[in-house]
C-alpha positions as CSV (number, residue, x, y, z in Angstrom):
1,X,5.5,24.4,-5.3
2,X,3.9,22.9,-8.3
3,X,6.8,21.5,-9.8
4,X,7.9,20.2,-6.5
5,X,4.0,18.4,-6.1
6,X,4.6,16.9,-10.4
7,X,8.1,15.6,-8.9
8,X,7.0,13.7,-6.0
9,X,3.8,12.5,-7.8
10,X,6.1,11.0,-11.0
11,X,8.5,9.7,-7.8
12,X,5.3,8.3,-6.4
13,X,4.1,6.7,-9.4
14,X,6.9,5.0,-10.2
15,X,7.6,3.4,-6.6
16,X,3.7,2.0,-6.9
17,X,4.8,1.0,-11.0
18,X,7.8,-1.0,-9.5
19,X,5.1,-2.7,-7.0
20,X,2.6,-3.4,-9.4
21,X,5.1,-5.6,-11.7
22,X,7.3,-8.3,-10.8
23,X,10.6,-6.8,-12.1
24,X,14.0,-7.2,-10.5
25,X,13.5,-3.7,-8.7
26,X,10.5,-4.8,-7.0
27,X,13.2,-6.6,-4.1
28,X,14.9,-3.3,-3.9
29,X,11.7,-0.7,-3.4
30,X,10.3,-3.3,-0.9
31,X,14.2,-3.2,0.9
32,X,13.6,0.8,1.0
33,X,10.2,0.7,2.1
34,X,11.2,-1.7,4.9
35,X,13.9,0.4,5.9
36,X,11.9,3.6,5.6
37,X,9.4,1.7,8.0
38,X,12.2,1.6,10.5
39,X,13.3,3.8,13.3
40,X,11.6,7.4,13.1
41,X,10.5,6.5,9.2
42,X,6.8,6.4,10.1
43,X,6.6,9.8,12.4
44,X,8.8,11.6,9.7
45,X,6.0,10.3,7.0
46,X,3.3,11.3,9.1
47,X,4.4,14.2,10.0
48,X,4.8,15.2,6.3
49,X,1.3,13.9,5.6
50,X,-0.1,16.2,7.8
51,X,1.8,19.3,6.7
52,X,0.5,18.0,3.1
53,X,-2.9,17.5,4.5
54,X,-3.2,21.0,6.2
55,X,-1.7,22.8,3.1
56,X,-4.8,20.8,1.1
57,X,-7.2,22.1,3.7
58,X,-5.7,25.9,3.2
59,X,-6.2,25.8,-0.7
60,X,-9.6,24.4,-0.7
61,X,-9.9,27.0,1.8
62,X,-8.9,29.7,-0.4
63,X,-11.0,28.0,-3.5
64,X,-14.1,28.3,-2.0
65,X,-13.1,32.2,-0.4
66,X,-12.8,32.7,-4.0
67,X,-16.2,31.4,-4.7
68,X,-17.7,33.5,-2.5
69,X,-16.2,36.3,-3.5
70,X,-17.3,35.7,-7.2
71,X,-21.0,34.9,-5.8
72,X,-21.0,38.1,-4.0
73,X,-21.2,36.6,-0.7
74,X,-18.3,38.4,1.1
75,X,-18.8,42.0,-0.5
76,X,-22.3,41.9,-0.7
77,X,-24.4,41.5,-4.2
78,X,-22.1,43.8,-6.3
79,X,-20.0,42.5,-8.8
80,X,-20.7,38.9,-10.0
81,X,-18.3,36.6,-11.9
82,X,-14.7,35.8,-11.5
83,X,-12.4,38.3,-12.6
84,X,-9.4,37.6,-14.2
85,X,-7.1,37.5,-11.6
86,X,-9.4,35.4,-9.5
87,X,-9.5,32.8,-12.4
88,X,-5.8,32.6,-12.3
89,X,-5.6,32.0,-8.7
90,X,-8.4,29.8,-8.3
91,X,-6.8,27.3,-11.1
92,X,-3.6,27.8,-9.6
93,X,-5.5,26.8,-5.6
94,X,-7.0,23.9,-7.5
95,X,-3.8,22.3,-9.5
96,X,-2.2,22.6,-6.1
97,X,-4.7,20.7,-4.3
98,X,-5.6,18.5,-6.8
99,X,-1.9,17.3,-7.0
100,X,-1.7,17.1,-3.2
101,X,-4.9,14.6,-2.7
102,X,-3.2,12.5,-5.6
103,X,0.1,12.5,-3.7
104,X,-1.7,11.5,-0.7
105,X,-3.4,9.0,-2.5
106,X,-0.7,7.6,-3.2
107,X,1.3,7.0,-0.5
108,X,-1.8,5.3,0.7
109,X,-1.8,3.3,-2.4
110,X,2.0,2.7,-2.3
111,X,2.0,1.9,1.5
112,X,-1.0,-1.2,0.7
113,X,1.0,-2.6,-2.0
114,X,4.0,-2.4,0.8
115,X,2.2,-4.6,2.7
116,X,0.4,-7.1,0.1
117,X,3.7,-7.4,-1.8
118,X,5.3,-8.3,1.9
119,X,2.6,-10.8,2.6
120,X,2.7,-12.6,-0.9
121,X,6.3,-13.2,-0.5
122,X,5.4,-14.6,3.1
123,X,2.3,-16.8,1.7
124,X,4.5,-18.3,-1.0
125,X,7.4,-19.3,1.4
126,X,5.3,-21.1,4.2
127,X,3.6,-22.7,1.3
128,X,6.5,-23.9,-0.3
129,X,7.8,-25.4,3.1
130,X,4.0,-27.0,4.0
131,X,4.6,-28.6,0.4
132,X,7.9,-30.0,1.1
133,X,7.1,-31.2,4.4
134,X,4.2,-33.1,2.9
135,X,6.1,-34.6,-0.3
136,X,8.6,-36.1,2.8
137,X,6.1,-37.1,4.5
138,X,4.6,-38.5,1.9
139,X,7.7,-40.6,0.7
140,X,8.3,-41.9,4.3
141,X,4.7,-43.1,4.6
142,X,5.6,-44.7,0.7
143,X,8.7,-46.4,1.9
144,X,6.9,-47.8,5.3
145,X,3.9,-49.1,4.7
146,X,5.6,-52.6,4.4
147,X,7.3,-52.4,7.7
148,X,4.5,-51.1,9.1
149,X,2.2,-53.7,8.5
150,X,3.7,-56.5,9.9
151,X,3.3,-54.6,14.0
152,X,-0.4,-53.7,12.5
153,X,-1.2,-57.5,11.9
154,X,0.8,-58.6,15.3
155,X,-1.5,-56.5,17.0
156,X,-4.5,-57.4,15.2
157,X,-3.7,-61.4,15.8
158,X,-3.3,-60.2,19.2
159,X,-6.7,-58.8,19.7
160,X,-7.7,-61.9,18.2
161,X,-6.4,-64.5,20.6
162,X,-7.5,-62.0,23.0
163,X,-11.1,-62.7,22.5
């Protein structure tokens, strides 16, 4: 299970490295992230989350049974300290669920540079279109303020004769 937690964590770690920079494989883990967004993507993910999560819960479970035991809570004040094989297993319950909360952390991590990443690319698009909108617009008003003056004074020597 442990080299199966390192895996996904270096998996993990790269996908939110590839986030992080603006590299040419930044387009591609966004595509995969979109289309593992799709369909029954999210359900499968939280699905697995929760498996991950209770598995967490069951080793910090153990950790602290282990604790007690040590502390001489379970079998009463007899023998205090951990023994050997307790050592073992309560480093091996705590590498587990220490990789677990990091793997958990993230996905979370990985899922909120999903979205910033997605809403950067959105930001920078509408602005670029608000830009080019106002340089037109800005030309047109450039290339008719000539022909636009002579209705302007028309009117205003209207108004004039009008009072």
């Amino acid at each position: 299970m442990i080299h199966l937690l390192f895996t996904l964590l270096a998996a993990e770690a790269a996908v939110a490295a590839t986030l992080l920079f603006k590299t040419p494989l930044r387009r591609l883990t966004v595509l995969a992230l979109d289309r593992l967004k799709r369909g029954r993507g999210p359900v499968m993910v939280r699905t697995v989350a929760a498996t991950v999560l209770i598995v967490l819960a069951s080793s910090l479970h153990s950790m602290s049974k282990i604790r007690g035991h040590a502390d001489g809570e379970v079998d009463g004040p007899g023998v205090l300290g951990l023994t050997p094989t307790d050592q073992v297993l309560l480093a091996r319950h705590l590498l587990e669920a220490s990789l677990m909360g990091y793997s958990l952390f993230l996905a979370l991590v990985i899922d909120r540079l999903h979205n910033y990443v997605k809403e950067i690319r959105r930001l920078k698009k509408n602005l670029e279109a608000v830009s080019k909108q106002n340089k037109t617009m800005l030309e047109e008003a450039t290339h008719r303020k000539p022909v636009e003056r002579e209705p302007d004074q028309k009117d205003i020597s209207d108004a004039k004769k009008d009072t």
